[in-house]
C-alpha positions as CSV (number, residue, x, y, z in Angstrom):
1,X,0.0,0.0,0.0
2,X,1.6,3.5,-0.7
3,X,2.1,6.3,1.4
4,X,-0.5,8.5,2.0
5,X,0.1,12.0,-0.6
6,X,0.8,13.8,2.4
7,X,3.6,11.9,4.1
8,X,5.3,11.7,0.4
9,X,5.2,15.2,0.0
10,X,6.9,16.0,3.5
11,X,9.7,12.9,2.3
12,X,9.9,14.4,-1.0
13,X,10.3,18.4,0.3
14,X,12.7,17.1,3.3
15,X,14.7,15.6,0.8
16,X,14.5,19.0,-1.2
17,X,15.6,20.9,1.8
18,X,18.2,18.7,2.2
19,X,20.0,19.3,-1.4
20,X,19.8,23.2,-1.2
21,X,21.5,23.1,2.3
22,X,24.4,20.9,0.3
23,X,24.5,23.5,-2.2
24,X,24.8,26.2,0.1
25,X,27.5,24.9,2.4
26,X,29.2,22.6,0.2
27,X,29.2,24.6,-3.1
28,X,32.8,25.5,-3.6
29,X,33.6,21.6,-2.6
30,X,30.9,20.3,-5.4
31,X,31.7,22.9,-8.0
32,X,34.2,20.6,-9.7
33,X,32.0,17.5,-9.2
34,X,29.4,19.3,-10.7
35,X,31.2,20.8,-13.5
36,X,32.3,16.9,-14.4
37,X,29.2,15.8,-14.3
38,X,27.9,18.3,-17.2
39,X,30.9,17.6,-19.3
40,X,30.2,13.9,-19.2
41,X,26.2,15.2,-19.7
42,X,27.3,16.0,-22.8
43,X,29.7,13.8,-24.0
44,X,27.6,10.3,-23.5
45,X,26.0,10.8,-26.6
46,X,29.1,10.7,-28.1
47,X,30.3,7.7,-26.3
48,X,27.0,5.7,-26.9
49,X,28.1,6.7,-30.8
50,X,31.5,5.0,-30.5
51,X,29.8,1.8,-28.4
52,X,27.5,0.9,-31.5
53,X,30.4,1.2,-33.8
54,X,31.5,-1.3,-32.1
55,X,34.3,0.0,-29.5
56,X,34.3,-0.8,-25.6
57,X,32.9,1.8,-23.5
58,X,36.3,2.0,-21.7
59,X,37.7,2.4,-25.3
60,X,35.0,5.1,-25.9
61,X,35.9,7.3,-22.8
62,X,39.5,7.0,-22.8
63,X,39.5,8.3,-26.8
64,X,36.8,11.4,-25.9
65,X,39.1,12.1,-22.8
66,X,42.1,12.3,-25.1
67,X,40.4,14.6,-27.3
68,X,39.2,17.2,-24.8
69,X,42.3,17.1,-23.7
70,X,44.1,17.9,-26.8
71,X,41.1,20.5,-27.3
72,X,41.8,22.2,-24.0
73,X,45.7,22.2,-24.4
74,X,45.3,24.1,-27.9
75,X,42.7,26.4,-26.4
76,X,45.3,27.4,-23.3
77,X,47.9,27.7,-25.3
78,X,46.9,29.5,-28.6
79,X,43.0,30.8,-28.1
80,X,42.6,31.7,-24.1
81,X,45.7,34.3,-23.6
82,X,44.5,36.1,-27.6
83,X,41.0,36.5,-25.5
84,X,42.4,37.8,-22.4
85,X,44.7,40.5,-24.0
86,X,42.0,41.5,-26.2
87,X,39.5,41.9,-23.2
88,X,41.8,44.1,-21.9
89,X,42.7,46.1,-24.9
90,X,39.5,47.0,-25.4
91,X,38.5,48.1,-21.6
92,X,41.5,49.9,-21.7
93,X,40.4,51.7,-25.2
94,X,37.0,52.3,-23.8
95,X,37.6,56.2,-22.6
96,X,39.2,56.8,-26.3
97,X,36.6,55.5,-27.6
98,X,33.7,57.5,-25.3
99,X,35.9,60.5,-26.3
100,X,35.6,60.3,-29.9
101,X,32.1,59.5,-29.9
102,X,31.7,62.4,-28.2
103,X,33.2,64.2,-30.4
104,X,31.6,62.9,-33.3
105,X,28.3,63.6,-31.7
106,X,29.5,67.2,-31.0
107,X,30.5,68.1,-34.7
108,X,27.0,66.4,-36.3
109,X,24.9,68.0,-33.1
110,X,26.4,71.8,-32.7
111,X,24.0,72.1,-29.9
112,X,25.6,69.2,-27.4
113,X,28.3,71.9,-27.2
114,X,26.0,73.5,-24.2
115,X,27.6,72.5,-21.0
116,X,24.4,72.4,-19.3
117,X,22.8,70.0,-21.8
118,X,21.5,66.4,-20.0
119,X,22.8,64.8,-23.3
120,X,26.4,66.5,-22.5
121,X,26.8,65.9,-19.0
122,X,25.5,62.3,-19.6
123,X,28.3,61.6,-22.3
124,X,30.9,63.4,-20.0
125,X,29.8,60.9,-17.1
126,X,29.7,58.0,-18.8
127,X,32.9,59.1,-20.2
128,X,34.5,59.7,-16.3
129,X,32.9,56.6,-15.4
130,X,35.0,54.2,-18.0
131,X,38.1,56.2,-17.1
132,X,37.9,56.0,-13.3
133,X,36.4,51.9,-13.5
134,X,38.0,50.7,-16.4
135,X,41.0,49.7,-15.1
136,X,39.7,47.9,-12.2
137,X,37.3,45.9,-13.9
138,X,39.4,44.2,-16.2
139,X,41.7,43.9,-13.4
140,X,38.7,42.4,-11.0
141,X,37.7,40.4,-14.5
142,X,41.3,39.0,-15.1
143,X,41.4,37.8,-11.6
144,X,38.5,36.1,-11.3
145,X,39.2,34.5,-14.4
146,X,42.6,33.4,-14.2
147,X,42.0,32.3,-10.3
148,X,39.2,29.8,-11.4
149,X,41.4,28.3,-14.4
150,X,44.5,28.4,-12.6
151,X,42.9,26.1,-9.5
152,X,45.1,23.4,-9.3
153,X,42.4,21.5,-7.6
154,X,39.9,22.0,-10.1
155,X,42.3,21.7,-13.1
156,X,43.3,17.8,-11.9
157,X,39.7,16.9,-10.5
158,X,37.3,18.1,-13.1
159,X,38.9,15.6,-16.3
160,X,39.3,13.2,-13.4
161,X,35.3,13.2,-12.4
162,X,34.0,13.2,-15.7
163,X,36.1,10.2,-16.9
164,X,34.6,7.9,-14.3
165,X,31.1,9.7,-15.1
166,X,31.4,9.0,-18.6
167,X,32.1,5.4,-18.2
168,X,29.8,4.5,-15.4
169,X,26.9,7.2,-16.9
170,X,24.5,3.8,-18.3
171,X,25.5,1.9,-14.9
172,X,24.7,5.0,-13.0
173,X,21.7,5.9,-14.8
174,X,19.9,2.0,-14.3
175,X,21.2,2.5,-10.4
176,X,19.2,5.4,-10.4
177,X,16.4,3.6,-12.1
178,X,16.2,1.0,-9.3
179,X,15.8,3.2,-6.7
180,X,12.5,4.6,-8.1
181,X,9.8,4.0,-5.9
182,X,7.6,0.9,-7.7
183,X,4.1,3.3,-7.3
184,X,5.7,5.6,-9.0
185,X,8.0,4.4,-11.3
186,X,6.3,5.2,-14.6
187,X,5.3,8.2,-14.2
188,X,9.0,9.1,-13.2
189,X,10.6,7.8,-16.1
190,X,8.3,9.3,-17.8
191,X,9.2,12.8,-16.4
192,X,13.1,12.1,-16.9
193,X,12.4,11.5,-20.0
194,X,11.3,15.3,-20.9
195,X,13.5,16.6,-18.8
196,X,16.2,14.8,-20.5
197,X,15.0,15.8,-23.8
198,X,14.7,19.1,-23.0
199,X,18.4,19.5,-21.8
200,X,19.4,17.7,-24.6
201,X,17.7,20.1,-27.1
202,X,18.8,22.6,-25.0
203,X,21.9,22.3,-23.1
204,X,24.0,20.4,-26.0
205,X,22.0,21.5,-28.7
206,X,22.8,25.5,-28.0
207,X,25.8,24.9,-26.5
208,X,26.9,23.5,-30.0
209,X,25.0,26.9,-31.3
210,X,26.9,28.9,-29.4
211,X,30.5,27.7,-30.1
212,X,29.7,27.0,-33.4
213,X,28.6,31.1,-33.9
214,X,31.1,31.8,-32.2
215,X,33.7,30.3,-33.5
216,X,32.7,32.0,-37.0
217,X,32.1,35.0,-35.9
218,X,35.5,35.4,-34.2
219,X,37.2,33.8,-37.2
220,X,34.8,36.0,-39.8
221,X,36.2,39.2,-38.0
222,X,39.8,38.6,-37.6
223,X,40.3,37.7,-41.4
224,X,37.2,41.3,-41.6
225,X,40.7,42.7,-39.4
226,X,38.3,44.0,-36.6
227,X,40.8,44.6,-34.3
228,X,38.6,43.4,-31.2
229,X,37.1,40.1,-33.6
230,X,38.1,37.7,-31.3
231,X,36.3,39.1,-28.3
232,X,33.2,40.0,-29.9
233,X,32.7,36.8,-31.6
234,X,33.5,35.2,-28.0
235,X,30.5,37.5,-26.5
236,X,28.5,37.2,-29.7
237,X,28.6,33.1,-29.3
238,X,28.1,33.2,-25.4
239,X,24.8,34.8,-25.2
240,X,23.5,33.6,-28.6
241,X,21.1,31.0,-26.4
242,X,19.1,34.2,-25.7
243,X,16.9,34.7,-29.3
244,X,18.7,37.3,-31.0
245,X,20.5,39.3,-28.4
246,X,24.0,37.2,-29.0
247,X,23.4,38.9,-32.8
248,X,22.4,41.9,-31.8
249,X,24.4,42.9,-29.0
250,X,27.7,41.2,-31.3
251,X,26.3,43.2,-34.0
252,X,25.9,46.6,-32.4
253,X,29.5,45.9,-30.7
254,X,31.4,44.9,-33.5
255,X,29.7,47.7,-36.1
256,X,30.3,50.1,-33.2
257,X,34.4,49.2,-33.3
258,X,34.2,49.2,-37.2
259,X,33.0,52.4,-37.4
260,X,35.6,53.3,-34.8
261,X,38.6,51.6,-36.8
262,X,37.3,52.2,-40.1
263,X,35.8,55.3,-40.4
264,X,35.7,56.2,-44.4
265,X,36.0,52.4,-45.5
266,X,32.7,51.6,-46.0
267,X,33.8,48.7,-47.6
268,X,34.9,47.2,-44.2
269,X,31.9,48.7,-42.4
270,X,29.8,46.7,-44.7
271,X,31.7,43.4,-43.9
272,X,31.5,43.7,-40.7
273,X,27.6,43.8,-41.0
274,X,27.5,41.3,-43.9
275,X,29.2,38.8,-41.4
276,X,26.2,39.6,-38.1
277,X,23.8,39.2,-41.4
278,X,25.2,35.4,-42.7
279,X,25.8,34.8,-38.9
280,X,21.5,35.4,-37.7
281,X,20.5,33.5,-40.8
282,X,23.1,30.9,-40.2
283,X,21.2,30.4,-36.8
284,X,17.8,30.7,-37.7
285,X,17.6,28.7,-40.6
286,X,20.1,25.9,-40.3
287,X,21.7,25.8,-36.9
288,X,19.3,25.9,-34.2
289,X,16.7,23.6,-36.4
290,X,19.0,20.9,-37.0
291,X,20.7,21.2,-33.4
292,X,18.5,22.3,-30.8
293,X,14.5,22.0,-32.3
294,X,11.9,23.8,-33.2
295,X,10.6,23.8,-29.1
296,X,13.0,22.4,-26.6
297,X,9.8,24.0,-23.7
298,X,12.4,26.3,-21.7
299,X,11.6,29.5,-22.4
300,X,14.4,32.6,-22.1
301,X,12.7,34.5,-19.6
302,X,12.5,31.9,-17.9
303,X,15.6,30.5,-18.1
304,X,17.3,34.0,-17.4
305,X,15.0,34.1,-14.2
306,X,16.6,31.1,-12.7
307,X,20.1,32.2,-13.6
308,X,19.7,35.3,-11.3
309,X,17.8,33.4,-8.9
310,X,20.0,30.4,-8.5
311,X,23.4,32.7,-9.0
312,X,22.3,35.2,-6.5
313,X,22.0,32.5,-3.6
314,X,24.1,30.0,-4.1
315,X,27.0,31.8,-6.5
316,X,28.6,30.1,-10.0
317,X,27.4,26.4,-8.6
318,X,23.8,28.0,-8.5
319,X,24.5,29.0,-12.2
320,X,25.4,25.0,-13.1
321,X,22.6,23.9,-11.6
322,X,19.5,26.5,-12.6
323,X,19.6,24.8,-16.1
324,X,18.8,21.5,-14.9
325,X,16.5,22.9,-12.2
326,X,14.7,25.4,-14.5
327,X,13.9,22.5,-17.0
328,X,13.0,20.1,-14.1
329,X,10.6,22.3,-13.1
330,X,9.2,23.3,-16.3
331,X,8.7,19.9,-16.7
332,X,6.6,19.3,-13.6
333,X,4.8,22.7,-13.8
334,X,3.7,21.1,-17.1
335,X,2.6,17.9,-15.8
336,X,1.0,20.0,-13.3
337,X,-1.1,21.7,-15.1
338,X,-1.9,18.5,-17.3
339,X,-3.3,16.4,-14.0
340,X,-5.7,20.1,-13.2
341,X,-7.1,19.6,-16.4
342,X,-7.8,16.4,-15.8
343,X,-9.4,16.9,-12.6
344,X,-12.7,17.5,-11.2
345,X,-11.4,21.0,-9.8
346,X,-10.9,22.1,-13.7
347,X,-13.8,20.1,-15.3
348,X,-16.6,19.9,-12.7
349,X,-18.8,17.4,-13.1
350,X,-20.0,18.1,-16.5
351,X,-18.3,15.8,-19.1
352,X,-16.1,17.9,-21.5
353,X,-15.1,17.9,-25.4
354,X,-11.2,18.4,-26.1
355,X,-12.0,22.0,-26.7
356,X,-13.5,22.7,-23.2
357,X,-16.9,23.2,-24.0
358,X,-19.9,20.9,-22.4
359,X,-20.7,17.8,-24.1
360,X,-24.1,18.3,-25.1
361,X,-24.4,14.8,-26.6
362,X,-23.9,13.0,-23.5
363,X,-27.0,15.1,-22.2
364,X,-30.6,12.6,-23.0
365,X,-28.1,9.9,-21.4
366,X,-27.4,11.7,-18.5
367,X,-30.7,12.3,-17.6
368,X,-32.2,8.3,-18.7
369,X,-29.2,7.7,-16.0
């Protein structure tokens, strides 16, 4: 006989409890546990692949793990110390760049030349503002960056924990599977199933987006000779999983420093914008259908709601685990709202059509009942 709904929910919320007290007082010890679990997330489809071509699963994982590694040694060497100096070449040529705009602005608007205009004193702040903070953010930005790559810890334990994850991820999985409760067993595969699906479409499926835009957009406006390509294509490609804000804030960024560098050259100015044009149709019409689906159910608002949520509280580990969490949850809310419908709260005691409205067939029966 199962537990009564009550006593599961209390179970089922202690156990809730339970795993947000973990990640707030164990979340700079699970960060690289969790961070090797979402790299092997992503790379089991690729072992699976390699397992019906016939290799072992240890064969798999070892040849993945060799791969990424060889990925991530190019990248440190040859892509990673390019970002970081132009990240800091362009902080650093903010104020120059706030000055000539200002100027610009000045010799097409004679009237900004009034001290007391709001537009004036707005520009001259914003102006101050990059001069006085500018420094100290790319300093505060280097930092942070460079302290979390340069953690020894998390350097050796992250490859570590998702080699073991990868190879274990079926065993794991039908552990996991055996530990349903019976009553409920269905109904849970059933949900981690969606859910699955969902960060499947979403999590690999625009993550691909997103390096793949990225990648092009970087290359696209170094051979373009935007002196700031690689940067913008890197902030172009990371935000790209928000509909069309990684084009247009890439876009308006990377026609802003064209104009900047190539004032006159129209030619180059054009480029620049041919390559954010290719780049949003690239996306629209060939990568995100083929790669993430036409509906994956978790929405950007949505998603950006449980970043800020999840980041605010618990820090970066809140920020690994609001994708799952937001998608979990959309999940449920979903099956949610499909056990209202089906209830007497939503449809009364009439008998209902798919469409809502009252049966009116079922009426002469009723009443010979």
């Amino acid at each position: 006989m199962a537990l009564p709904i009550s006593q599961q929910a209390k179970y089922w919320g202690i156990a809730a409890l339970v795993l947000l007290a973990v990640l707030w007082f164990m979340g700079d010890v699970l960060l690289p546990f969790l961070v090797g679990g979402a790299i092997a997330y992503f790379l089991d489809p690729i072992a699976d692949r390699l397992e019906r071509l016939g290799l072992s699963r240890t064969l798999a994982t070892t040849l993945i793990t060799l791969a990424m590694v060889l990925v991530m040694v190019a990248l440190v060497l040859a892509v990673i110390p390019t970002l970081i100096s132009q990240l800091a070449a362009l902080i650093d040529a903010a104020p120059e760049i706030s000055q000539r705009l200002q100027a610009f602005l000045i010799e097409r608007f004679p009237e900004l030349q009034d001290s007391t205009s709001t537009v004036r004193q707005t520009l001259a702040q914003i102006a101050g503002f990059i001069q006085s903070k500018g420094a100290n953010l790319a300093q505060t930005a280097l930092t942070s960056a460079l302290s979390i790559i340069s953690a020894v810890v998390f350097i050796v334990v992250v490859p570590v924990v998702a080699f073991y994850l990868l190879l274990d991820w079926d065993n794991m999985v039908a552990r996991i599977d055996s530990l349903v409760p019976r009553d409920h067993a269905s109904v849970v595969r059933r949900l981690a199933g969606e859910i699955d699906r969902v960060l499947a479409a979403f999590v690999r499926g625009q993550l691909s987006v997103c390096l793949v835009l990225g990648s092009y957009y970087a290359v696209s406006l170094m051979l373009a000779g935007l002196q700031f390509g690689l940067i913008v294509g890197a902030i172009a490609g990371a935000v790209t999983f928000i509909p069309y804000v990684g084009a247009l804030v890439g876009g308006v960024l990377a026609i802003g420093l064209a104009l900047f560098q190539f004032w006159g050259d129209w030619v180059s100015i054009g480029i620049v914008a041919a390559i954010f044009a290719a780049g949003q149709f690239l996306e629209g019409n060939v990568l995100t259908p083929k790669l993430v689906g036409k509906s994956v159910g978790l929405h950007p608002v949505w998603l950006l709601l449980a970043l800020s949520a999840f980041g605010s509280v618990f820090g970066f580990v809140g920020m690994l685990v609001a994708v799952p969490i937001a998608a979990s949850l959309g999940v449920l809310t979903r099956f949610g709202v499909e056990q209202y419908q089906q209830s007497l709260l939503y449809r009364g005691l009439e008998p209902l059509t798919l469409d809502g409205q009252e049966d009116k067939t079922s009426e002469p029966e009723a009443k010979r009942s």
